[in-house]
C-alpha positions as CSV (number, residue, x, y, z in Angstrom):
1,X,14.3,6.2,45.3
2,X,13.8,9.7,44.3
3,X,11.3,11.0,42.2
4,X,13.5,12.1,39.1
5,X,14.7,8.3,38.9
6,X,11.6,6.9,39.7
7,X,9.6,8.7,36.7
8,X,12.7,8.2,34.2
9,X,11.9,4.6,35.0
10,X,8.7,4.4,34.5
11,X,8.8,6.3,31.4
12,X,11.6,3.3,30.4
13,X,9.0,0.7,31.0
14,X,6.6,2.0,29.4
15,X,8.7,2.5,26.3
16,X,10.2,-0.7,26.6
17,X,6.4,-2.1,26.9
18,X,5.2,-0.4,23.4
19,X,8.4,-1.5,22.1
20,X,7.7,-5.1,23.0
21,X,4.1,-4.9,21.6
22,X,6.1,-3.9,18.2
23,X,8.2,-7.2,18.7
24,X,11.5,-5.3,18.9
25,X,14.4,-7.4,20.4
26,X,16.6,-6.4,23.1
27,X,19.2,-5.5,21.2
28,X,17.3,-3.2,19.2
29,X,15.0,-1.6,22.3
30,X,18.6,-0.8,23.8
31,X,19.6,1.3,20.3
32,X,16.8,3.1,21.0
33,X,17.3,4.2,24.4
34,X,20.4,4.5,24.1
35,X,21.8,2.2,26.7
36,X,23.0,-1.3,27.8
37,X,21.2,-4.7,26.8
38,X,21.4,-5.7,30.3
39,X,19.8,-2.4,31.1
40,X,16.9,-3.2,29.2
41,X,17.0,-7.5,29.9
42,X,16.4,-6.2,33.2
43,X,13.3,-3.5,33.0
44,X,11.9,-6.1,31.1
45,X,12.4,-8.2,33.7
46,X,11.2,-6.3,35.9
47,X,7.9,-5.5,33.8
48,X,7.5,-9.1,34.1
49,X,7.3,-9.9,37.5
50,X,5.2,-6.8,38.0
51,X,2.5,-7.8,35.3
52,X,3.4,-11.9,36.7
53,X,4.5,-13.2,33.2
54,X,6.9,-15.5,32.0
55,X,7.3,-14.5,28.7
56,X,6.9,-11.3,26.1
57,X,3.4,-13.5,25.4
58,X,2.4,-13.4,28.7
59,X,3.2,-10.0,29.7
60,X,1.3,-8.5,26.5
61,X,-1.8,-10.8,27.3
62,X,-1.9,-9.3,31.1
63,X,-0.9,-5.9,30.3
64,X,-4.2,-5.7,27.9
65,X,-6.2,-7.7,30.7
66,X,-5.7,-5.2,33.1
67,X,-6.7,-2.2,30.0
68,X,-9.6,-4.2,29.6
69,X,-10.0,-4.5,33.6
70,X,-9.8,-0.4,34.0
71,X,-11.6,0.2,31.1
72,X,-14.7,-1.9,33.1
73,X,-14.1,-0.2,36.2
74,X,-14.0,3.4,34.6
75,X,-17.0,1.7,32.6
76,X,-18.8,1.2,36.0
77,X,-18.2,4.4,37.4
78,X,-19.5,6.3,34.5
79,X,-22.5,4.4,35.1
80,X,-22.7,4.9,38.8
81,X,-22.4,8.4,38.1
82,X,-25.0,8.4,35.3
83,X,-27.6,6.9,38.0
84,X,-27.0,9.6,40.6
85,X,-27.8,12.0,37.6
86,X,-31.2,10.3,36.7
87,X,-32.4,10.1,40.5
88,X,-30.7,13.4,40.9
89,X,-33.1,14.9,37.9
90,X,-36.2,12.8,39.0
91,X,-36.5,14.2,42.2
92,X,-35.9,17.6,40.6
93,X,-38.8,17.0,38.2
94,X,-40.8,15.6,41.2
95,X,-40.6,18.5,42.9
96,X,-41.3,20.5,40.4
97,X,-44.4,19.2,39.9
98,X,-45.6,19.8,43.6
C-alpha cells in the first residue's frame, strides 16, 4: 500500500474513532467525510478487529486501555530516566567532594 493511502487511512480511523467517542452514527460519520456508509461500516470494522472489539462499547473501552497503557509506559520511562539523573548527579556530587 503506498504511503499517501496508507496515512489518508489512518487519518480516516482516527476521525472515525473521535467521531465514535461523540456517538455519531454511520450515516452521519459518512456526511462528514464525505463518502459511502459502506466506506465507513468498514473502517469501523476494521478499527474493530484491530483494537479486538465487538461493539462501539468495546472498541472505546480498549482504545482508552491502551491510552492508559502508554500513558504507564511513558510514565515508567520518565521515571527510568529521572533515576539515571539522580545517580548521574550523586556521583557528580561525590566527586566533588574528593
Amino acid at each position: 500500500m503506498k504511503k499517501n493511502l496508507r496515512d489518508r487511512i489512518m487519518r480516516e480511523h482516527r476521525f472515525i474513532a473521535k467521531c465514535i467517542f461523540q456517538g455519531l452514527t454511520i450515516a452521519q460519520i459518512a456526511k462528514k467525510l464525505g463518502c459511502s456508509e459502506s466506506t465507513v461500516s468498514n473502517r469501523l470494522n476494521s478499527l474493530f478487529k484491530k483494537y479486538k472489539a465487538k461493539n462501539r462499547f468495546e472498541f472505546i473501552i480498549s482504545v482508552f486501555g491502551q491510552i492508559i497503557e502508554n500513558q504507564k509506559i511513558l510514565y515508567n520511562k520518565i521515571e527510568v530516566e529521572n533515576l539515571k539523573l539522580r545517580k548521574s548527579i550523586e556521583t557528580l556530587l561525590q566527586q566533588s567532594q574528593i
